[in-house]
C-alpha positions as CSV (number, residue, x, y, z in Angstrom):
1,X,-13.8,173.9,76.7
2,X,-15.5,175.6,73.9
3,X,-14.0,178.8,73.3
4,X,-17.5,180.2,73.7
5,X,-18.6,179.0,76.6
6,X,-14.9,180.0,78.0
7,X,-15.5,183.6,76.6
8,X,-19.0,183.5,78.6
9,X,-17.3,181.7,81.7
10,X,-14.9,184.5,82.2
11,X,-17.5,187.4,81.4
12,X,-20.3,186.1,84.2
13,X,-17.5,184.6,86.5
14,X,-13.9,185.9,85.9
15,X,-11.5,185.1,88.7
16,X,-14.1,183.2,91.0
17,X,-12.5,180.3,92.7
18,X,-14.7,177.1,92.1
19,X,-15.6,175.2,94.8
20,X,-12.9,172.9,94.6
21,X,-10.7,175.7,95.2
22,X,-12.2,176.3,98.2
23,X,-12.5,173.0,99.6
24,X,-8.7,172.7,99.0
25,X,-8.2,175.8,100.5
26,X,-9.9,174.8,103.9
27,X,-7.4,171.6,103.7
28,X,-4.2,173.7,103.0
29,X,-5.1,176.3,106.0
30,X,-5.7,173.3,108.2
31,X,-2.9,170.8,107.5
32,X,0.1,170.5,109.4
33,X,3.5,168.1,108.8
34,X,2.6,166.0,111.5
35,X,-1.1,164.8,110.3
36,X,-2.8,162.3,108.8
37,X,-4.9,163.0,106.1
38,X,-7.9,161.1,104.8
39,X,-9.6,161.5,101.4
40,X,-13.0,159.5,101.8
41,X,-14.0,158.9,98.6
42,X,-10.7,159.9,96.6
43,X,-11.2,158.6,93.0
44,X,-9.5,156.0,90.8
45,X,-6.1,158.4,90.6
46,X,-6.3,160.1,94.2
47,X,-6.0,163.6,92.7
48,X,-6.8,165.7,95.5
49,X,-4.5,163.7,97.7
50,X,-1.5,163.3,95.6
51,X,-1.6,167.8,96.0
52,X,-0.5,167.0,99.6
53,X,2.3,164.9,98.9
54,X,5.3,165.7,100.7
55,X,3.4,167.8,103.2
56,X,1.3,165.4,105.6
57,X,2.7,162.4,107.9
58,X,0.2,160.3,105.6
59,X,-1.9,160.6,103.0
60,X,-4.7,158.3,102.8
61,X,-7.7,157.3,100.3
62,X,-10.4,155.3,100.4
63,X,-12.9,154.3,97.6
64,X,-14.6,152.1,95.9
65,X,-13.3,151.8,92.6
66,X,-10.0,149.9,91.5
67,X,-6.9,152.7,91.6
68,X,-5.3,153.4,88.6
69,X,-2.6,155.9,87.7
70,X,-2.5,157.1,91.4
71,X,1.3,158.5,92.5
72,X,4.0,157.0,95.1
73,X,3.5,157.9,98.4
74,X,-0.2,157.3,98.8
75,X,-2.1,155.1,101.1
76,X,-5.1,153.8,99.2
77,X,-7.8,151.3,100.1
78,X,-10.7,149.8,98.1
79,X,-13.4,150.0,100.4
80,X,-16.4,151.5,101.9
81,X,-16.3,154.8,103.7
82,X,-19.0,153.2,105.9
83,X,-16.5,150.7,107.1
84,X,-12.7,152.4,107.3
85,X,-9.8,150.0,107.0
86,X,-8.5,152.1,110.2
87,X,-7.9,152.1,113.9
88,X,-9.8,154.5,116.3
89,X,-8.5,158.5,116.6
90,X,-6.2,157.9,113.8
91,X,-7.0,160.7,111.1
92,X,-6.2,164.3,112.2
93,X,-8.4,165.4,109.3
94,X,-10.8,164.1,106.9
95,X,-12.5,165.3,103.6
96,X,-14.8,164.5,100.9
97,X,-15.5,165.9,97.4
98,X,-18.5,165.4,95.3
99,X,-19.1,162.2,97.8
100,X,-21.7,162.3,100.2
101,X,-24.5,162.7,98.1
102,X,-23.9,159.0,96.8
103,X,-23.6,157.9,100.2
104,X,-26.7,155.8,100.6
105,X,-26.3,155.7,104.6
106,X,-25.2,158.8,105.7
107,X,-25.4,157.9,109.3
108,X,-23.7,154.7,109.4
109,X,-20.5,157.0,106.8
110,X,-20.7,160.1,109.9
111,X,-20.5,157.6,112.1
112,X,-17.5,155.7,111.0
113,X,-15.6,159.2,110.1
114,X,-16.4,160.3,113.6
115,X,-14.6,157.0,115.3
116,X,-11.3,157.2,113.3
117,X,-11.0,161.2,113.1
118,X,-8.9,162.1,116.1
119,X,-10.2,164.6,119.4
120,X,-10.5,168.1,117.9
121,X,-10.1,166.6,114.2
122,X,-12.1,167.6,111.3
123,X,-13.9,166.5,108.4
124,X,-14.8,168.8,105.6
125,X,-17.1,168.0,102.8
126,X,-18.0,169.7,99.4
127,X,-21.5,167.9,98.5
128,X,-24.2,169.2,95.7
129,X,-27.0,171.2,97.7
130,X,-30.4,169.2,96.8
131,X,-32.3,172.3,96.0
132,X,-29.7,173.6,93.2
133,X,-31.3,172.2,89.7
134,X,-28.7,170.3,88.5
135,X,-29.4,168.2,91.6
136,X,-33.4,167.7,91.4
137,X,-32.9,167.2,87.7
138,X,-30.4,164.0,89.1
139,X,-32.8,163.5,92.1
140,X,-35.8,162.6,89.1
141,X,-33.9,161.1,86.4
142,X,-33.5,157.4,87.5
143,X,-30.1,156.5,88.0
144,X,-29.6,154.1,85.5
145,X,-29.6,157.1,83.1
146,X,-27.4,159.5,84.8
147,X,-24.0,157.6,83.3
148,X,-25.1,158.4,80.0
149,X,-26.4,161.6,80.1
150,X,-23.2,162.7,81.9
151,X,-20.9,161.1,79.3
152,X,-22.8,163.4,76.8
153,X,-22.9,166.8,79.3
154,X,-19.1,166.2,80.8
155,X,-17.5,164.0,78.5
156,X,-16.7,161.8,81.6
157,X,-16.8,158.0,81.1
158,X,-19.7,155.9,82.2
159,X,-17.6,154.1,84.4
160,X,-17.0,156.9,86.5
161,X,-20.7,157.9,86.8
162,X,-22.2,156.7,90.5
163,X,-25.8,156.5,91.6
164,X,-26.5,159.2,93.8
165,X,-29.5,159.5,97.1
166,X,-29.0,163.2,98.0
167,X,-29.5,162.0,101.7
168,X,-27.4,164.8,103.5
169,X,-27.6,167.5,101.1
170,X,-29.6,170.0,103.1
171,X,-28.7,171.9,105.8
172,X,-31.5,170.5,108.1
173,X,-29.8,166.9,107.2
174,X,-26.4,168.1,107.8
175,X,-27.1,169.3,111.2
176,X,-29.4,166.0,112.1
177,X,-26.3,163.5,111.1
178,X,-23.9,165.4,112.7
179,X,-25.8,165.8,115.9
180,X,-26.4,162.2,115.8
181,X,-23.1,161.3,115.6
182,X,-21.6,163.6,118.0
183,X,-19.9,166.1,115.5
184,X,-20.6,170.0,116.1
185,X,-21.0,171.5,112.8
186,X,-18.5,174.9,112.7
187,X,-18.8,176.2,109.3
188,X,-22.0,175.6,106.7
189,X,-22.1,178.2,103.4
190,X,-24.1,177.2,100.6
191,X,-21.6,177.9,97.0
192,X,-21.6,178.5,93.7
193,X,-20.6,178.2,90.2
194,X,-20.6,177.8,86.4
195,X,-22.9,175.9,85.0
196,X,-20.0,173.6,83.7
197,X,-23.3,170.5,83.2
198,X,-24.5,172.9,80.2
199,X,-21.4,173.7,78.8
200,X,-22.4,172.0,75.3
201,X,-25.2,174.7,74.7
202,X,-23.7,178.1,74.8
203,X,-27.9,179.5,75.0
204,X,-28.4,177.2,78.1
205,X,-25.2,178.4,79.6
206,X,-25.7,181.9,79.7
207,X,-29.5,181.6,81.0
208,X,-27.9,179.0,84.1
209,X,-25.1,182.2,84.4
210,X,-28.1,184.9,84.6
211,X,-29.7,182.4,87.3
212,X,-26.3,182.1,89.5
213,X,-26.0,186.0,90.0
214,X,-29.7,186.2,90.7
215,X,-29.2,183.8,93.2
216,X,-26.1,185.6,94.5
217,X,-28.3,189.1,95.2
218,X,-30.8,187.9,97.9
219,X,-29.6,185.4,100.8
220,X,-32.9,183.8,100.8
221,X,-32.1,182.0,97.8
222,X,-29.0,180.8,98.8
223,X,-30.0,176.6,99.2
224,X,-31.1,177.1,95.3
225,X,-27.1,177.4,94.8
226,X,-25.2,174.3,93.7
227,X,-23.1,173.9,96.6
228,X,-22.8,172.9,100.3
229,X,-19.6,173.4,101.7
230,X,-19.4,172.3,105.8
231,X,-17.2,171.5,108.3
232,X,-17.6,169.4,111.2
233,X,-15.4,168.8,114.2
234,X,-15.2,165.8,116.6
235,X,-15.2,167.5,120.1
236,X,-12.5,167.0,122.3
């Protein structure tokens, strides 16, 4: 990072946890020896999984992509998270990060979560809110541009770069897919963060920082945020 918009990311934020952090949090207060873990949606490398090694029955992954540079110890499958590779009431607990919003058919992905996540289970996703800007500004910009114009903001490789529909990321859609597909939502916050898209323009940076703490002072505002974080559990 630029040591200037690192000196600017610790004055505005300091020792916030992003909302990675938190997601991983939720999975680390949840997870037991005994379960079986699902990462729907879990990159080419399985990050966020390979953390949990050692401390789940199994660790599973499921994406799209071809795996590379993934540890030992993983279960990963190149698929749809539409259409699991898995048997019924198998996963005690399921996650996504950065995910759903490329999810094209949310109802038919809920649904499929819903039959393999086990009685009492979870699944707990981290998706962009569609009000925050960096979201409409995705939501206008045809998708055929995004891969570009997120090697230049992130430096991440146009390979990696996936159309996104924004098709759950309110918290009217949340509650009418998880109705739908018979999960009770039990935790909904809308989060936060650096602007880490404008971290090439130290001027644009600090203006998006300003706009994060305003947003921070009055509830009301909160769906402008970036984030929605939720949790949703499959009755027993």
């Amino acid at each position: 990072m630029n040591p200037k918009i690192d000196r600017l990311r610790q004055m505005y934020f300091g020792s916030d946890v992003h909302p990675y952090g938190i997601l991983e949090q939720e999975i680390e207060a949840r997870l037991r020896p005994t379960d079986t873990l699902l990462d729907a949606g879990c990159g080419r490398a399985a990050p966020v999984p390979a953390k949990y090694l050692g401390r789940a029955h199994r660790l599973i992954g499921v994406d799209l992509v071809d795996f590379a540079g993934a540890p030992q110890g993983l279960e990963l499958y190149k698929g749809d998270i539409s259409r699991l590779p898995l048997p019924d009431a198998s996963v005690d607990l399921a996650y996504s990060r950065s995910v759903m919003e490329h999810v094209a058919d949310p109802l038919a992905a809920f649904t499929e979560l819903r039959r393999v996540i086990k009685p009492g289970g979870y699944y707990v996703f981290l998706t962009p809110s569609f009000y925050g800007y960096g979201s409409l500004i995705a939501y206008l910009v045809p998708n055929r541009l995004h891969p570009k114009i997120v090697r230049f903001a992130e430096g991440r490789a146009e390979e990696d770069v996936f159309p996104t529909h924004y098709r759950t990321n309110t918290r009217g859609r949340v509650a009418q897919f998880a109705a739908a597909t018979g999960f009770v939502v039990t935790k909904f916050r809308y989060l936060g963060q650096y602007p880490a898209y404008l971290s090439f323009s130290p001027a644009l940076f600090r203006l998006a920082s300003d706009y994060e703490l305003l947003l921070r002072r009055f509830e009301s505002l909160a769906p402008l945020r970036g984030w929605i974080f939720a949790i949703l559990q499959k009755q027993a």
